[in-house]
C-alpha positions as CSV (number, residue, x, y, z in Angstrom):
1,X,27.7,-4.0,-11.4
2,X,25.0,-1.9,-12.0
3,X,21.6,-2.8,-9.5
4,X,18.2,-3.7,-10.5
5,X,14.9,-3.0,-7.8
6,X,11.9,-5.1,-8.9
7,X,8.8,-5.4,-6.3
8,X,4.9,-6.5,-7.2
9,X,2.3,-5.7,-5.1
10,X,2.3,-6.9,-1.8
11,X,-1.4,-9.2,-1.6
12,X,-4.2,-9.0,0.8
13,X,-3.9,-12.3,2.5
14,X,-8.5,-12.3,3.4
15,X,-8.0,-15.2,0.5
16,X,-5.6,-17.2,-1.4
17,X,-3.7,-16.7,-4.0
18,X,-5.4,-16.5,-7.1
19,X,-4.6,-16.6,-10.9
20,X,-4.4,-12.9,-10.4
21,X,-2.0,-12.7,-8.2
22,X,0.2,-15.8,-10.0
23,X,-0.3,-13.8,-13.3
24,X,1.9,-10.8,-11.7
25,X,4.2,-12.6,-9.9
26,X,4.9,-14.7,-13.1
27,X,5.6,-12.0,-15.2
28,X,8.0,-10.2,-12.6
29,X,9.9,-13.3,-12.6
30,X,10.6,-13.5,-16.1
31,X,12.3,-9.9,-15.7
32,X,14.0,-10.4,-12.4
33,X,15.4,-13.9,-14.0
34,X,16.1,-11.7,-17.4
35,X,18.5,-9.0,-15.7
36,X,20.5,-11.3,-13.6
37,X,21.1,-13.1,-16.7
38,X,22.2,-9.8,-18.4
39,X,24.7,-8.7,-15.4
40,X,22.3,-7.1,-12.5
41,X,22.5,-6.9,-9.0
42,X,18.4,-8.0,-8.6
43,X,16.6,-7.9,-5.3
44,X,13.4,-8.9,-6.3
45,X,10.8,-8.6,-3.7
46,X,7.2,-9.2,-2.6
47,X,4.8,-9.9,0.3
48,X,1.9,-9.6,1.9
49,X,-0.5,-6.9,2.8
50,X,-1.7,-7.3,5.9
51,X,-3.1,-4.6,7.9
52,X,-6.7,-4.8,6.4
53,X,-9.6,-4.0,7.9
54,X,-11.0,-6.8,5.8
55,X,-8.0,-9.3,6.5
56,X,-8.8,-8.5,10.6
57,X,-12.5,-9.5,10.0
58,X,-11.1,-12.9,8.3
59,X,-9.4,-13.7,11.1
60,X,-12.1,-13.0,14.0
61,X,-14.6,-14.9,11.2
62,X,-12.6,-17.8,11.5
63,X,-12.2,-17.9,15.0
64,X,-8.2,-16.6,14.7
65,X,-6.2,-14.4,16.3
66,X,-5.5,-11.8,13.6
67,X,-1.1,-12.0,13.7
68,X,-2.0,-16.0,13.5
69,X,-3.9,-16.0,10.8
70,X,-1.3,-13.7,9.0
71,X,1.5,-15.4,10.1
72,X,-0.6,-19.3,8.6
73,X,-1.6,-17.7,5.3
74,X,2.5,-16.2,4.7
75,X,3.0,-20.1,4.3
76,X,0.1,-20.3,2.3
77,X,1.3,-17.7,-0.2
78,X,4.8,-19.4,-0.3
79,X,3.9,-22.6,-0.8
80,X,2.1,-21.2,-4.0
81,X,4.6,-19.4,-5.2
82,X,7.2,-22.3,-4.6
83,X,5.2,-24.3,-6.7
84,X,5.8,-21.5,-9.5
85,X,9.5,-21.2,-9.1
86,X,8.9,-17.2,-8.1
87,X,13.1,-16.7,-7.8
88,X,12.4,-13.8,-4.9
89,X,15.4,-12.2,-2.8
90,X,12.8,-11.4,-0.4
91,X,9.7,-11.6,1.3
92,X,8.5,-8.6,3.4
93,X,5.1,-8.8,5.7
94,X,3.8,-5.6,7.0
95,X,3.1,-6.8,10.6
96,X,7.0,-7.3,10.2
97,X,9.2,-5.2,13.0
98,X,11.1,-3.7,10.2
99,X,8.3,-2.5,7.9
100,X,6.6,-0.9,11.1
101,X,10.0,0.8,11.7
102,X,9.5,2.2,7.8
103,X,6.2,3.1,8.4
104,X,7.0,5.0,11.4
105,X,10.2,6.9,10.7
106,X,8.1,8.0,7.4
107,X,4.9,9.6,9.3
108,X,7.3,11.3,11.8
109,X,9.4,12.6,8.6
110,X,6.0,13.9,6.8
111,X,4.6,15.5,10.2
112,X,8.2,17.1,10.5
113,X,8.0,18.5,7.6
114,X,4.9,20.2,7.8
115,X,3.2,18.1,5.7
116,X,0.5,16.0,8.1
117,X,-2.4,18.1,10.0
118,X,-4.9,17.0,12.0
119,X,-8.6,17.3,10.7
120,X,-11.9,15.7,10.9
121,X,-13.4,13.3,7.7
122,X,-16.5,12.9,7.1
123,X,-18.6,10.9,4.5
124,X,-19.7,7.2,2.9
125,X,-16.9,4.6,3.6
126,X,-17.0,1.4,2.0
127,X,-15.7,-1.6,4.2
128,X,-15.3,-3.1,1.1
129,X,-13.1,-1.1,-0.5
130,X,-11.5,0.0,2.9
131,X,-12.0,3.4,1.4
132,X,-14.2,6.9,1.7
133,X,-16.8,7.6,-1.5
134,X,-17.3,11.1,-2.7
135,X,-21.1,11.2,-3.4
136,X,-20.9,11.8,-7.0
137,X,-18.7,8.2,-7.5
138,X,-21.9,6.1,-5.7
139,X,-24.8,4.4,-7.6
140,X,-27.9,4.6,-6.0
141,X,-26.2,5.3,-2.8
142,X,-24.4,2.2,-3.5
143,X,-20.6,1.4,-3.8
144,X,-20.1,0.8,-7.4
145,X,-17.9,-1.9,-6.9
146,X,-18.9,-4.3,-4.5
147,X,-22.7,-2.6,-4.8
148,X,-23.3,-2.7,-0.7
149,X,-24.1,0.8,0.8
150,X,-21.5,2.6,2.1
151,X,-21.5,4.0,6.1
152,X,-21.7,7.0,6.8
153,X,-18.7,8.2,9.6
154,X,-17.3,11.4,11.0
155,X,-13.7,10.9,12.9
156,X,-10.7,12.3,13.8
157,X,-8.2,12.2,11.0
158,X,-4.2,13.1,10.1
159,X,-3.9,14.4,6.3
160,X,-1.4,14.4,4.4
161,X,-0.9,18.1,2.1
162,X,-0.8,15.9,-0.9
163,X,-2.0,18.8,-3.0
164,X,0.7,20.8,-1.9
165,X,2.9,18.8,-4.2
166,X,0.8,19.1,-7.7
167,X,2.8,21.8,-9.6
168,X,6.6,20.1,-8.3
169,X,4.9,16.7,-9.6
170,X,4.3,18.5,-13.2
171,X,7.7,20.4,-13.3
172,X,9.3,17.1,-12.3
173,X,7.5,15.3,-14.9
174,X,8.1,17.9,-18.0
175,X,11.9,18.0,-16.8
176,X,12.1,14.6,-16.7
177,X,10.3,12.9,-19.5
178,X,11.7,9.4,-19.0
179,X,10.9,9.6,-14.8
180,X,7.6,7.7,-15.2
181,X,7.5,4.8,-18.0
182,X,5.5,4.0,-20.2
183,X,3.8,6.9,-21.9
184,X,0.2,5.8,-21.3
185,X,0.8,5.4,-17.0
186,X,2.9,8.9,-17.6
187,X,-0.6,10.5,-19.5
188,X,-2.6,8.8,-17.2
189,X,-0.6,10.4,-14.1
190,X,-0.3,13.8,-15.9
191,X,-4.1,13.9,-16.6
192,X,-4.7,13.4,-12.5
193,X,-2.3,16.1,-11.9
194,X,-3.6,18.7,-14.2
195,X,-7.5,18.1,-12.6
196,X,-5.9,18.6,-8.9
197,X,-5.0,16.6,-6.1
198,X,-6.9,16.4,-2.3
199,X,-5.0,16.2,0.3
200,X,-5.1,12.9,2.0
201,X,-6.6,10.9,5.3
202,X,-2.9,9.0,6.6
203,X,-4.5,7.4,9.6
204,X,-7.7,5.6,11.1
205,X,-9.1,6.4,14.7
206,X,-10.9,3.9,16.9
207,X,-8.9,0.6,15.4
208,X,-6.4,-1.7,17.4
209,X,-5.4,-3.6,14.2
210,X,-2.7,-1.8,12.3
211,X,0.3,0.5,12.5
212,X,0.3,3.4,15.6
213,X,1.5,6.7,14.4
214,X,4.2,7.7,16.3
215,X,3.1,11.2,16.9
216,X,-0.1,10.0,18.5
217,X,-0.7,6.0,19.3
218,X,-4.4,6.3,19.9
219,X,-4.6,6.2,15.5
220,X,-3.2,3.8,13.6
221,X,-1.5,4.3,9.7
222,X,-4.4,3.9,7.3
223,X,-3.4,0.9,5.4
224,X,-3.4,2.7,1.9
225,X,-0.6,4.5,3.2
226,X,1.0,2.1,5.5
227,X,1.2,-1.0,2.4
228,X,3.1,1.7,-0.2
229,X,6.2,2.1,2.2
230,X,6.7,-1.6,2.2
231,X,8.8,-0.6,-1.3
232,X,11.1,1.2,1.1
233,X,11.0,-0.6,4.1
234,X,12.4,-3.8,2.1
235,X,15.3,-1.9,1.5
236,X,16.1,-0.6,4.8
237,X,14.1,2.4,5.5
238,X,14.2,3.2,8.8
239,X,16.3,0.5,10.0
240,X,19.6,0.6,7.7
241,X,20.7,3.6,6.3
């Protein structure tokens, strides 16, 4: 029987589910329910991001301990998509034990491999956006999408030699037409690739709330890179080979 992976994006649990959020997890059902019905092994999974810097500040707002407040808005989220009929396999969390594990044995794997350094960032960070701004992306020294002012911080960061993968991404892609589907996210990736790729910030210094990388506990994963290798980790990355 041939096997069928479906995952939607794991959600940000500062706020309830919204029409958003149902919207996606809809329209994954309707595939997931389509291939078991045409002969697939399905795991369909999802979850909930939860490492935020913004989902932490929730919490404290609200009087909570953060894991508490996670582990109160999970049922929130289910009880949602119950009400939907969302026919999941699974549910992962990132403050799970098995996600953490993923998250982990991946850092280790990229440092091993020559691929993480250690460096100092500096520039505008938007809280917001949980995310550094390059000067020429602000508007009026504002963030352009949640129009606050960014801060301005200098720390200690691991990076990941993301550029150092550009021309095997484009060879890959050229040999392998089909890889990336459809043609308009394929152009859209190609177009990124031909303008160059940074290399990029993995962890966060200074925070308590999040993922410790193995190689040095004082920093924790940087949640853009910690939420992506839930995909993995809900297969058994890092725990079952």
């Amino acid at each position: 029987m041939s096997r069928f992976y479906l995952t939607t994006a794991i959600d940000y649990v500062n706020s309830k589910p919204h029409l958003g959020t149902a919207y996606e997890k809809v329209g994954a059902d309707v595939i997931a329910r389509y291939k078991r019905l045409a002969g697939f092994d399905v795991r369909f999974c999802m979850g909930n991001d939860e490492h935020s810097q913004n989902v932490y500040r929730r919490a404290r707002e609200l009087g909570e301990d953060p894991l508490a407040y996670c582990d109160r808005m999970e049922q929130v989220f289910r009880d949602v998509w119950g009400k939907l009929h969302i026919s999941f396999d699974d549910f992962i969390r990132t403050t799970e034990p098995r996600h953490k594990a993923a998250v982990q044995a991946m850092a280790q794997r990229c440092l091993d491999a020559g691929d993480v350094y250690e460096g100092v960032y500096e520039g505008w960070y938007c809280v917001s956006c949980e995310a550094f701004k390059p000067e020429k992306d602000l508007v009026d020294g504002l963030c352009p999408i949640h129009l606050t002012k960014p801060d301005w911080i200098r720390e200690k960061n691991y990076f990941f030699r993301l550029s150092k993968y550009r021309d095997r991404l484009l060879a890959h892609f050229e040999a392998n037409p089909q890889f990336l589907q459809p043609d308009i996210r394929r152009n859209e990736i190609l177009r990124l690739l031909e303008a160059g790729l940074e290399d990029i910030s993995i962890s966060r210094a200074g925070q308590s709330w999040g993922i410790p990388l193995p190689f040095d506990p004082g920093s924790v994963v940087y949640v853009w890179f910690d939420a992506l290798i839930n995909y993995a980790a809900a297969v058994g990355y890092g725990t079952d080979p």
